[in-house]
N, C-alpha and C positions, 0 to 999 in steps of 0.2 A: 193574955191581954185581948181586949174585944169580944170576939165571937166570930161568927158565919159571912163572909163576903157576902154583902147587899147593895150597894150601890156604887156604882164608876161614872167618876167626872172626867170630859175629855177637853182638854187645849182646843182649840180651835185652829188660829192662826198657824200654820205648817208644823201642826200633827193632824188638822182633817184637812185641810186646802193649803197649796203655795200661796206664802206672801209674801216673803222678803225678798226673793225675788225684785218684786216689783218698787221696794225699796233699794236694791243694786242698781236696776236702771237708772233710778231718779237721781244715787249716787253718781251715774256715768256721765245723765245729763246735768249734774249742778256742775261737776269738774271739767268739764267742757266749756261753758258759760263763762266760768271763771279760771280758765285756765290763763290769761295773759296778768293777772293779779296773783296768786298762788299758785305754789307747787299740789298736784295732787294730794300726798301722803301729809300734809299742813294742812289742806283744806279740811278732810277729811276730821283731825284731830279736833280743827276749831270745830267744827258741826258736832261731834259728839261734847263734847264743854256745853256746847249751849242745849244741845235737847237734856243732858245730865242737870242744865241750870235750872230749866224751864219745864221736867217733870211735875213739879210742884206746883207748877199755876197750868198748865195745857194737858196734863193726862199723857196716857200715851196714847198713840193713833197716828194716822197721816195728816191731820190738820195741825197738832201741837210741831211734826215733824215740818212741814212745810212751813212752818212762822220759825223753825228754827233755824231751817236755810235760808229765808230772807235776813232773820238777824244777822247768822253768817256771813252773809253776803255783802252787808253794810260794814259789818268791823271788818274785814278782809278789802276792801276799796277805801275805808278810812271815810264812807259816806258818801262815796264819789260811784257805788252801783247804780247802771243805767236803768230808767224807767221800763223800757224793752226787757232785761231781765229780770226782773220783778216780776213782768206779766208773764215772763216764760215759768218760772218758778212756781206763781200760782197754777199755772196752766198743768205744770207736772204734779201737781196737790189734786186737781180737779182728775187728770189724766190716771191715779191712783186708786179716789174713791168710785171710780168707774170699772175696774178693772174685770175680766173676767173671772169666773169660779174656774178651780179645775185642784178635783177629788187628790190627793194624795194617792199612793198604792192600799188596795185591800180596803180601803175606810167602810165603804157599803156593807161589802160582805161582813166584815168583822161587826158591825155594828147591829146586820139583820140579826147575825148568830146568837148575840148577846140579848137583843130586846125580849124583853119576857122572862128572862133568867134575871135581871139585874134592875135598876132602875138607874139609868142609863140619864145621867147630866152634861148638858158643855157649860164650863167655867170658864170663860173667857173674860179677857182687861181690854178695854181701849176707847172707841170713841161709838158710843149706843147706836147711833144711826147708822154707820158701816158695818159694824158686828151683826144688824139686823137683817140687813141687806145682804151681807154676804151668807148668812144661814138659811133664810129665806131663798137663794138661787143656787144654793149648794144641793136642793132638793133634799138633805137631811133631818128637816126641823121634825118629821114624824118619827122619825125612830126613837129621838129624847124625852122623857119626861117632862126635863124641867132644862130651862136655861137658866144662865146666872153671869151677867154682864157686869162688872164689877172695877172698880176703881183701882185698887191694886190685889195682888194676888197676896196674902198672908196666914199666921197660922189661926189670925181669931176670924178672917174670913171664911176659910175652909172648915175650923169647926161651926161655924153657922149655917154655914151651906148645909155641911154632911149630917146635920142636927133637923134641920127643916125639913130635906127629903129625903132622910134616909134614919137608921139609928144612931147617927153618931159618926165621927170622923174614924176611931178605932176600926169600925165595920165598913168602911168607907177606899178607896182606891180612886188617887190622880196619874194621868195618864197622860203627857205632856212631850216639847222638846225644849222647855228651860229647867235645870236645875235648880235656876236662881228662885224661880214662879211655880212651876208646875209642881214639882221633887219635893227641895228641900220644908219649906215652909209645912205643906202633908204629912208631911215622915214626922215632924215638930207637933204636929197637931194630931199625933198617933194613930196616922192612918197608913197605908200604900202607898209608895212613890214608883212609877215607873217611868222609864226615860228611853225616849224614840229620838235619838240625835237625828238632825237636819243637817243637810250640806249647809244650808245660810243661815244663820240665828246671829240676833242680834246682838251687839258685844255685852250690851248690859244685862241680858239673861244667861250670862257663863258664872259658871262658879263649878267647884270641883266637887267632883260625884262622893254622895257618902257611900263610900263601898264597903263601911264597917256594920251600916244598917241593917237586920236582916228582914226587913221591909223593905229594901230598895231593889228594885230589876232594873235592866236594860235589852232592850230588845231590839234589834237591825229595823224591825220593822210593826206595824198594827198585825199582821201577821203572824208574829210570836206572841201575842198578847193571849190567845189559848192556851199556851203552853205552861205559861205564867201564873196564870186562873186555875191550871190543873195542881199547880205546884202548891198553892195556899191552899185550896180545898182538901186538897192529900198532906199537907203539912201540922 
């Protein structure tokens, strides 16, 4: 099936830079705000309800995330949240799309080694002006070919992508830390899936590894992703 490895798409969001992270915090400070209205582990629940409701009109990104914790915020006081948290909450949306870059392990190195062997894509989903920004100050934008900022992650995305700058999704390898985004959909679209678990990822990008595929790797780190590369070119 395919042919010759040509080109690798890479996740962006915490498989080249930490992000969620900075989604934890903002988790710590909405539970804090509202902590005399809900219990933490409730709050939590309703916020994920509403960004699961409001995928479809807001994308994903920290601005659909931040209108999802003001909705939260109103159905949990019953309409009674103060004007004061409202500003705070924007504030931590604003405090967000600010936030600093900072590389993963290995990303560089692995990325110099690969350019010129490979042609080298970030496939990323969320909201265009911060995904621009943050590759843009990642200092990474030169080693990729092509970018590909995208509304969701699927399998007739990925074979368009891997058609446009590459031969095809068969010949093609995604390189990610959701199964739900990065993985599965690739593997469906008869390419590569490999999977770099993160300590943080968000719950909507879980789904359970196909470890029946023999297109699927998992690797501790971008670090084994040579090892990987050795294994399909030798395969």
């Amino acid at each position: 099936m395919g042919g010759a490895l040509t080109t690798i798409g890479f996740d962006a969001d915490d498989t080249l830079w930490h992000n969620e992270r900075y989604f934890a915090l903002s988790h710590d400070r909405f539970a804090a705000l509202l902590a005399e209205h809900s219990e933490r582990d409730h709050l939590m629940t309703r916020l994920l309800e509403a960004e699961r409701r409001n995928l479809p009109h807001y994308g994903y990104g920290i601005k659909g995330f931040t209108l999802s914790m003001i909705e939260t915020a109103i159905e949990v006081t019953e309409g009674k949240v103060p004007a004061e948290v409202i500003n705070d909450l924007l504030a931590a949306g604003r405090e967000m799309l600010a936030h600093p870059i900072e590389l993963l392990p290995h990303v560089e190195e692995v990325l110099q080694s690969l350019q010129g062997r490979y042609r080298l894509i970030v496939v990323t989903k969320g909201d265009l002006l911060d995904q621009e920004r943050k590759l843009a100050q990642s200092g990474l934008r030169d080693l990729f070919d092509a970018v590909e900022i995208v509304s969701h992650k699927t399998e007739a995305a990925y074979r368009r992508i891997f058609k446009h700058h590459g031969e095809g999704a068969a010949q093609g390898l995604m390189v990610g830390n959701s199964l739900a985004s990065d993985v599965r959909p690739m593997l469906d679209a008869g390419g590569w899936g490999v999977y770099v678990p993160h300590d943080l990822t968000w719950a909507m990008e879980h789904a359970e590894p196909p470890t029946n595929s023999p297109r699927f790797a998992e690797i501790e780190d971008l670090s084994g992703l040579s090892e990987t590369l050795d294994r399909i070119r030798s395969g």
